[in-house]
BALOBA-1460 file (C-alpha; in Angstrom, 3 decimals):
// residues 237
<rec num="1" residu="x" x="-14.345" y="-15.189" z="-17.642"/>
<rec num="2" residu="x" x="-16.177" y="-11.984" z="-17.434"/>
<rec num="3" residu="x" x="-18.724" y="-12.973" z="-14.854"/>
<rec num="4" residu="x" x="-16.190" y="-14.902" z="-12.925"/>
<rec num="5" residu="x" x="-14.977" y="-11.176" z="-12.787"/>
<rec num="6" residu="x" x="-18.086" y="-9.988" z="-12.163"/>
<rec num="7" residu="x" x="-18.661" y="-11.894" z="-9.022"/>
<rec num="8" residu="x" x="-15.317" y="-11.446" z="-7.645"/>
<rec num="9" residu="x" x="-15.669" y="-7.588" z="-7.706"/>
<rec num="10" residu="x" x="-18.731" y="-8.333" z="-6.059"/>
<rec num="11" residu="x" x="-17.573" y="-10.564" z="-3.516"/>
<rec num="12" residu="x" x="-14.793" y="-7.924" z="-2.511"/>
<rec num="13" residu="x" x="-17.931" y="-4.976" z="-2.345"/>
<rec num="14" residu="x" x="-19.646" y="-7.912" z="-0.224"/>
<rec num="15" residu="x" x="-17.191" y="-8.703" z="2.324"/>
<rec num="16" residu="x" x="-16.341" y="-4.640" z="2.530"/>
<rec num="17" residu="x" x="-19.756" y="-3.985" z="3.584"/>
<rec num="18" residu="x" x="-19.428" y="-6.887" z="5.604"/>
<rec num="19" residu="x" x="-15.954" y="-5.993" z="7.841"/>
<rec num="20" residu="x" x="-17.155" y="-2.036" z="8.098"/>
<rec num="21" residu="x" x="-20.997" y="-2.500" z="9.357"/>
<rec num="22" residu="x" x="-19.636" y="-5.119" z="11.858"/>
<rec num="23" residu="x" x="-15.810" y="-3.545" z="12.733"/>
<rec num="24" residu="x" x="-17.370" y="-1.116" z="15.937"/>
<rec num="25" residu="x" x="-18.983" y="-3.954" z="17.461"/>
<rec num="26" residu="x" x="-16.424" y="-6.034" z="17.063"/>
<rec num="27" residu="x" x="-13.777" y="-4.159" z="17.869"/>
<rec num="28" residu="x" x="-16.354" y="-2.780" z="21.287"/>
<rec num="29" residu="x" x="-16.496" y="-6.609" z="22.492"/>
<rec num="30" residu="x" x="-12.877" y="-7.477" z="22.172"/>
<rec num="31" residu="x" x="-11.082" y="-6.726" z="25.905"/>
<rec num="32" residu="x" x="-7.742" y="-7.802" z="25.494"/>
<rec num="33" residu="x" x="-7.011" y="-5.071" z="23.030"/>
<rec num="34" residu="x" x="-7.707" y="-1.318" z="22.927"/>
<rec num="35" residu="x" x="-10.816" y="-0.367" z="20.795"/>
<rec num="36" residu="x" x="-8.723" y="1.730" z="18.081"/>
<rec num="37" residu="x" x="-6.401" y="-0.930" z="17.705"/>
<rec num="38" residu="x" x="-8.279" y="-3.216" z="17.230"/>
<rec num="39" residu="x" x="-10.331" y="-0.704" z="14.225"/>
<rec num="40" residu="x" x="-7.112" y="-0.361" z="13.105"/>
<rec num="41" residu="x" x="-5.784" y="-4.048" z="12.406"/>
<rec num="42" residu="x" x="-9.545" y="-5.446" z="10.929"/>
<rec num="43" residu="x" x="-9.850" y="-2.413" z="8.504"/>
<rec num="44" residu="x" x="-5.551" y="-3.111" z="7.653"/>
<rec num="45" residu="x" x="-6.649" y="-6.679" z="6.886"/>
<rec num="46" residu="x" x="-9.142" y="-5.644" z="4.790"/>
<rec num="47" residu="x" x="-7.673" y="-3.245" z="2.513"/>
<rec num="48" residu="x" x="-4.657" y="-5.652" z="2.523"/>
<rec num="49" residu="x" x="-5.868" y="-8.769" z="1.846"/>
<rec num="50" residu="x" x="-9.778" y="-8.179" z="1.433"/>
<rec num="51" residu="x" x="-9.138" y="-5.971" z="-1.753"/>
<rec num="52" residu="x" x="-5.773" y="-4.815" z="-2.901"/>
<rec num="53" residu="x" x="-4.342" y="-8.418" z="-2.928"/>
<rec num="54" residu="x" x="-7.508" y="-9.504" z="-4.676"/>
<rec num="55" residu="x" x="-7.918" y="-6.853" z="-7.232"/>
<rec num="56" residu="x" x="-4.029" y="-7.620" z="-8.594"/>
<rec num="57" residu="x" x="-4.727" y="-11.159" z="-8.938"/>
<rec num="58" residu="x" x="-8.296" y="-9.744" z="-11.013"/>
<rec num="59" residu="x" x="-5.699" y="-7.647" z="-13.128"/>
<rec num="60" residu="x" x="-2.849" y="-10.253" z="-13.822"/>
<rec num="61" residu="x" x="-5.810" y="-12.857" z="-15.067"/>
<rec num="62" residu="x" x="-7.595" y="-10.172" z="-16.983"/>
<rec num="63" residu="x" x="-4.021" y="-9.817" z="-18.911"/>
<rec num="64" residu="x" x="-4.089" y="-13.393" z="-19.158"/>
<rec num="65" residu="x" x="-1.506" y="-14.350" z="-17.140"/>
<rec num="66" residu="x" x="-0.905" y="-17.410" z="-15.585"/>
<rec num="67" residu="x" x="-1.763" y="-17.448" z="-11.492"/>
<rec num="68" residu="x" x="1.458" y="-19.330" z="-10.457"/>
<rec num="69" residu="x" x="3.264" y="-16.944" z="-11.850"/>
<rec num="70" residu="x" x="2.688" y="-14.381" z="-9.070"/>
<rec num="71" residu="x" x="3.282" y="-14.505" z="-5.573"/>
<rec num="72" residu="x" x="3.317" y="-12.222" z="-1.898"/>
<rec num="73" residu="x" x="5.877" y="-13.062" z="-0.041"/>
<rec num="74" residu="x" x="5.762" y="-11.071" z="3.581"/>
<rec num="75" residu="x" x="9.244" y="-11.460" z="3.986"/>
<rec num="76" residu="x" x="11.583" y="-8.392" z="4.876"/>
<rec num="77" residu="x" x="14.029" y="-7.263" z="2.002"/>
<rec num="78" residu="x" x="18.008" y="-6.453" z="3.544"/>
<rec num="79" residu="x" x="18.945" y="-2.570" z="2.857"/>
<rec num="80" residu="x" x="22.777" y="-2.825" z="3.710"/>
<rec num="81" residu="x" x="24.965" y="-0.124" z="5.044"/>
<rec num="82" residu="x" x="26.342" y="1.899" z="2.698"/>
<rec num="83" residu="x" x="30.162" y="1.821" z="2.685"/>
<rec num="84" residu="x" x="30.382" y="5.554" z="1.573"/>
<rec num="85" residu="x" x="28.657" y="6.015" z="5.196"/>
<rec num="86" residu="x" x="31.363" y="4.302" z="7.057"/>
<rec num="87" residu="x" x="34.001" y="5.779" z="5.162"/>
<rec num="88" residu="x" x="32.938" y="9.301" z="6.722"/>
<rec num="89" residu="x" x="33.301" y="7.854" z="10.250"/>
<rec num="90" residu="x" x="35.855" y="9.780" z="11.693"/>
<rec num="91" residu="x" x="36.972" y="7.662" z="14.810"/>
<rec num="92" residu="x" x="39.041" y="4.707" z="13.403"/>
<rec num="93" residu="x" x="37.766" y="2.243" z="15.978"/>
<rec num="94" residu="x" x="34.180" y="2.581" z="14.703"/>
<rec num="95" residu="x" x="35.002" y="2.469" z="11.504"/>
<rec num="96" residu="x" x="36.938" y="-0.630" z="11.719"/>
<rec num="97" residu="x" x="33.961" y="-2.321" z="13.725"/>
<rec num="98" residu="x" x="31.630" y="-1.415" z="10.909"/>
<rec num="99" residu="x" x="33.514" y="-3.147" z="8.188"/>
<rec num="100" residu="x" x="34.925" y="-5.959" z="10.777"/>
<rec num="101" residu="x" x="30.630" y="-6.928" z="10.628"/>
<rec num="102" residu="x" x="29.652" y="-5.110" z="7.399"/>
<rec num="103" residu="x" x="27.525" y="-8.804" z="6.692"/>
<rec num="104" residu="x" x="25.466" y="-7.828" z="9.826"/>
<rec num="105" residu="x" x="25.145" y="-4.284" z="8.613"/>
<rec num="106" residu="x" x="21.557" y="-4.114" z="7.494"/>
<rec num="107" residu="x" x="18.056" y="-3.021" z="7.861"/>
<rec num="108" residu="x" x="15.009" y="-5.227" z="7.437"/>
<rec num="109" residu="x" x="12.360" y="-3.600" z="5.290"/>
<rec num="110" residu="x" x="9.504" y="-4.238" z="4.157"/>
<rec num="111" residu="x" x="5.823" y="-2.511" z="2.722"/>
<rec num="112" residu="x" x="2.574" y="-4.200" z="3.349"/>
<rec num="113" residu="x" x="2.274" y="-5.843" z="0.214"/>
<rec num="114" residu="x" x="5.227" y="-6.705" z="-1.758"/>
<rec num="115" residu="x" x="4.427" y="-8.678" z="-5.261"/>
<rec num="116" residu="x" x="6.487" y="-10.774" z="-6.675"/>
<rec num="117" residu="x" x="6.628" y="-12.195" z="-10.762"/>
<rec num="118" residu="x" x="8.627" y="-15.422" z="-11.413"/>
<rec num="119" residu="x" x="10.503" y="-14.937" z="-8.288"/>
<rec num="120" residu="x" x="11.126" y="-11.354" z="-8.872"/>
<rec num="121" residu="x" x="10.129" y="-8.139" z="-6.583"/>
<rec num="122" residu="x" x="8.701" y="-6.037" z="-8.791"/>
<rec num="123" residu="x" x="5.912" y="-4.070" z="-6.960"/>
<rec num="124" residu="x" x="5.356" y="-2.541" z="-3.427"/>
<rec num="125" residu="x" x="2.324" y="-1.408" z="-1.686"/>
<rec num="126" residu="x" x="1.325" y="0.239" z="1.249"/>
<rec num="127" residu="x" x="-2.039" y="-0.372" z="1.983"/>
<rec num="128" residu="x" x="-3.871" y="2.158" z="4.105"/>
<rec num="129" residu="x" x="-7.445" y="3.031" z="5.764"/>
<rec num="130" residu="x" x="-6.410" y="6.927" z="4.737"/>
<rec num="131" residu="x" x="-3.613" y="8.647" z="4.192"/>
<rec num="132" residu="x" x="-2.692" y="12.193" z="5.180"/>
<rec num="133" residu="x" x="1.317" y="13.825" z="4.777"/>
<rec num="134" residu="x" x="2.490" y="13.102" z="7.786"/>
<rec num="135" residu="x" x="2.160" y="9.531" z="6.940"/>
<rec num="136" residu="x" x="3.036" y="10.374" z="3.136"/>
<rec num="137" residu="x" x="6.971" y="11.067" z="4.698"/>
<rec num="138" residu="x" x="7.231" y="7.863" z="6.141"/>
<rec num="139" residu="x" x="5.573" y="5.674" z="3.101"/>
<rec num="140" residu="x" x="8.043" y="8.359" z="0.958"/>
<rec num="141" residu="x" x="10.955" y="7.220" z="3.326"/>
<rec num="142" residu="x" x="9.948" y="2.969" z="3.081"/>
<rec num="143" residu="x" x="9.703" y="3.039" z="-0.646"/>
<rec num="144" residu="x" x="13.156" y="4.625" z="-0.987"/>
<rec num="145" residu="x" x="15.062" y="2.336" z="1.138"/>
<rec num="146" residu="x" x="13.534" y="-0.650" z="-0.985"/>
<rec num="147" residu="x" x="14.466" y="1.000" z="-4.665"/>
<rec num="148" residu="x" x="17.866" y="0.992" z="-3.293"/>
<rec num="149" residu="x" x="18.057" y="-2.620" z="-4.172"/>
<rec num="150" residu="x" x="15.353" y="-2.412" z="-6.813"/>
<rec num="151" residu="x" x="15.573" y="0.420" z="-8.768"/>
<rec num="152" residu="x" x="12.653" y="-0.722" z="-10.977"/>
<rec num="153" residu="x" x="10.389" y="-1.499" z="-8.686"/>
<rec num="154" residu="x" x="7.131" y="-0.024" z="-8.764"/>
<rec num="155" residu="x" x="5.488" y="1.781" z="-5.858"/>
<rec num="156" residu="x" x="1.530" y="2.114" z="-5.020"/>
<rec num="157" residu="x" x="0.006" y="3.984" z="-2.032"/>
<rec num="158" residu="x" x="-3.483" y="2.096" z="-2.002"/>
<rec num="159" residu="x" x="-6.009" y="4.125" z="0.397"/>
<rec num="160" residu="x" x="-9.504" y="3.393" z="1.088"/>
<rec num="161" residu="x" x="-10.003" y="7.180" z="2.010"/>
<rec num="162" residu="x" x="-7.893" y="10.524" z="1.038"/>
<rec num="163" residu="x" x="-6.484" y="12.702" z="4.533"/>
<rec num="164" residu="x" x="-4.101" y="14.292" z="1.746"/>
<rec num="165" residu="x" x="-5.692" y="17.111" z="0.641"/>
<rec num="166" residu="x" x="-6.157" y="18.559" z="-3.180"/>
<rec num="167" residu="x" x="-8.210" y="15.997" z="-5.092"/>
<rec num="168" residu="x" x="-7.695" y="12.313" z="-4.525"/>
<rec num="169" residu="x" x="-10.623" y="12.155" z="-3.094"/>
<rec num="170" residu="x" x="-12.780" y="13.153" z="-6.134"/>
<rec num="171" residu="x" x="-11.816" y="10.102" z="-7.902"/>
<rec num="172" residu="x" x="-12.108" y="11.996" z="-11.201"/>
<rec num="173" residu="x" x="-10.423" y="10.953" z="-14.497"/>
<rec num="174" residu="x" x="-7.651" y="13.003" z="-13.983"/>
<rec num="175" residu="x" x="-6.063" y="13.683" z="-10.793"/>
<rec num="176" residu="x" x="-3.912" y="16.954" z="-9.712"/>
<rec num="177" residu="x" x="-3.169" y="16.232" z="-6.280"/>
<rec num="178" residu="x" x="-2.545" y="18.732" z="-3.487"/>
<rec num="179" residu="x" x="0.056" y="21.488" z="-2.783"/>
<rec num="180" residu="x" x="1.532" y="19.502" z="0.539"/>
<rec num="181" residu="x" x="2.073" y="16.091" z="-1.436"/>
<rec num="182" residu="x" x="3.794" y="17.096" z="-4.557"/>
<rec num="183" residu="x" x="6.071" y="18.863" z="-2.487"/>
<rec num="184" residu="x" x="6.800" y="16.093" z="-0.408"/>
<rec num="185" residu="x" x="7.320" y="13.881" z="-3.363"/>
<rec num="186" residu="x" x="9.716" y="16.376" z="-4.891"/>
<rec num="187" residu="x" x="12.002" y="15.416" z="-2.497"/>
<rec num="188" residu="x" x="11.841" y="11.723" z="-3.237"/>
<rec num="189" residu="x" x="12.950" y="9.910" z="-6.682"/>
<rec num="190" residu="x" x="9.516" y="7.934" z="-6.581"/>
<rec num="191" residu="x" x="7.297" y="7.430" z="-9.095"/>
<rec num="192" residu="x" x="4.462" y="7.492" z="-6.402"/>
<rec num="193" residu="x" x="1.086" y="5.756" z="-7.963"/>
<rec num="194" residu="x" x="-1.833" y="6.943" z="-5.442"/>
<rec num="195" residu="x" x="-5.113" y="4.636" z="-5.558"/>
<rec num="196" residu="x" x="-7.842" y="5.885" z="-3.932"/>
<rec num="197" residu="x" x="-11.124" y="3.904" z="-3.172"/>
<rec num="198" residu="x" x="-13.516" y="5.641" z="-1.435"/>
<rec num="199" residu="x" x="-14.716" y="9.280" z="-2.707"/>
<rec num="200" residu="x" x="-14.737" y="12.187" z="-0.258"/>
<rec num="201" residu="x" x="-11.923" y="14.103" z="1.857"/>
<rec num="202" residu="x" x="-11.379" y="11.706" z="5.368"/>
<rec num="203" residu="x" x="-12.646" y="13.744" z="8.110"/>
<rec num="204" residu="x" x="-11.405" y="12.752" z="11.710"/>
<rec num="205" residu="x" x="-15.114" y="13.006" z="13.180"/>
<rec num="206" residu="x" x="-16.988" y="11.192" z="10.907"/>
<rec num="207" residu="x" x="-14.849" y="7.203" z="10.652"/>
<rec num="208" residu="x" x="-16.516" y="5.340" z="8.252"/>
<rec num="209" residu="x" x="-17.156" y="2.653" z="10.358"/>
<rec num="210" residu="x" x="-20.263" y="4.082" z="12.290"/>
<rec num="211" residu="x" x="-23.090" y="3.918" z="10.372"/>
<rec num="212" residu="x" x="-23.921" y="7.606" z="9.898"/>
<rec num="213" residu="x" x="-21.155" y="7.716" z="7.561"/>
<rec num="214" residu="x" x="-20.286" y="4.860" z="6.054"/>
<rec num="215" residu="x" x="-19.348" y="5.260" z="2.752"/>
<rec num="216" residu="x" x="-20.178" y="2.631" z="-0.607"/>
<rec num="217" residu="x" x="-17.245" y="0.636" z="-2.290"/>
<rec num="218" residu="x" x="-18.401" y="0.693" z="-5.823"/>
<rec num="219" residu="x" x="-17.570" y="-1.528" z="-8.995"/>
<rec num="220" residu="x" x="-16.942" y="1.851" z="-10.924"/>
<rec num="221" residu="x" x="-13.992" y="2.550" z="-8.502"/>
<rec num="222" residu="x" x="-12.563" y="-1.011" z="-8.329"/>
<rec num="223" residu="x" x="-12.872" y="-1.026" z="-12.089"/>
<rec num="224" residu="x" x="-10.603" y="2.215" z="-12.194"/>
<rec num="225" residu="x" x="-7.899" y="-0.136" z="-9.529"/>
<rec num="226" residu="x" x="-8.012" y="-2.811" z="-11.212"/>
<rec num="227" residu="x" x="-7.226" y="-0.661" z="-14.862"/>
<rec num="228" residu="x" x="-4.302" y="0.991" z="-12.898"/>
<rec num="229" residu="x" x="-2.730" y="-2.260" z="-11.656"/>
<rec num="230" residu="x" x="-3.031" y="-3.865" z="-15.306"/>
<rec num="231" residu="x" x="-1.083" y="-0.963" z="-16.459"/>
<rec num="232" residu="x" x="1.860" y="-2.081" z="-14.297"/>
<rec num="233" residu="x" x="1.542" y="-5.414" z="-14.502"/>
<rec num="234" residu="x" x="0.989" y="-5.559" z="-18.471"/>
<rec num="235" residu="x" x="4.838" y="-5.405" z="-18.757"/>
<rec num="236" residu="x" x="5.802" y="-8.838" z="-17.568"/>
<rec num="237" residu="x" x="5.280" y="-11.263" z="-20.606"/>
């Protein structure tokens, strides 16, 4: 089982080096779609499916798990209205509209990987290139909706590169964070787990995916992932 292991954290380092040496000309000889989009939507897949996706199914085996046990289902969650909302309404007429179609009352959400055990949501993750506050808000914003339904439900920001400031970047033992982002997330009741792959602050100039600064995927780092995501997964028996 180990080298299995072995080789599939090697695959994933593989197929990173892979997507990043070849996204700019790729992404140059595509016309139908504009040249950051298209940056944007190869590197997505790849921290999506290339590596977060892979390194939870590394974790749940590692705990000995069985495989069928855990699924990703894409599909949108439904965040109805609340009735304490409608109650407020002051004009009778819309009031009486909203709870004539309360069933059609909802919002379709959704993160960009949602994990599932024995049927049951129990994890959501927003996979990003980088992340900087701005951003932080929105993620913030997505994961409370969805803990409306699921109070349990654990959250993950997984980032190949840090735009947030402080020290997710350094990848140390130990992380403080910055100033910006724990303010941010003292707003929100969310237990926020931050991953971050790739060491060194994001800097708008230098993209990883031109050659002058690319930047290594290591084992150590996945390692540290892969240790995080057993922690939350070690629960389920």
């Amino acid at each position: 089982m180990a080298n299995e292991i072995k080789k599939e954290i090697q695959k994933i380092i593989n197929n990173y080096d892979t997507v990043i040496k070849a996204v700019d000309k790729k992404a140059r000889k595509n016309k139908k779609r504009a040249y950051g989009g298209m940056i944007r939507a190869i590197i997505g897949d790849l921290v999506q499916n290339g590596i977060a996706k892979k390194l939870i199914l590394i974790a749940w085996i590692l705990l000995g798990k069985d495989p069928r046990r855990i699924s990703f289902p894409s599909k949108k969650i439904k965040i109805p209205i609340k009735k304490e909302y409608i109650e407020k309404i002051e004009s009778p007429i819309i009031k009486k509209f909203l709870f004539d179609n309360i069933n059609k009352c909802w919002y379709g959400q959704k993160t960009d990987l949602h994990v599932f055990i024995d049927g049951k949501f129990v994890m959501a993750i927003e996979c990003k290139a980088y992340t900087e506050n701005a951003m932080m808000k929105r993620i913030l914003v997505d994961f409370t909706l969805l803990k409306e339904i699921y109070s349990n439900l654990d959250c993950v920001l997984f980032q190949l590169e840090s735009q947030l400031g402080g020290d997710y970047s350094s990848l140390g033992d130990i992380t403080l964070g910055s100033f910006s982002t724990h303010t941010l997330l003292s707003f929100f009741n969310i237990d926020l787990v931050i991953i971050t792959l790739l060491r060194g602050e994001r800097k708008v100039d230098q993209p990883i995916h031109l050659p002058e600064y690319y930047k290594p995927l290591t084992k150590e780092n996945l390692c540290k992932a892969i240790q995080v995501f057993k922690g939350l997964l070690e629960k389920y028996k």
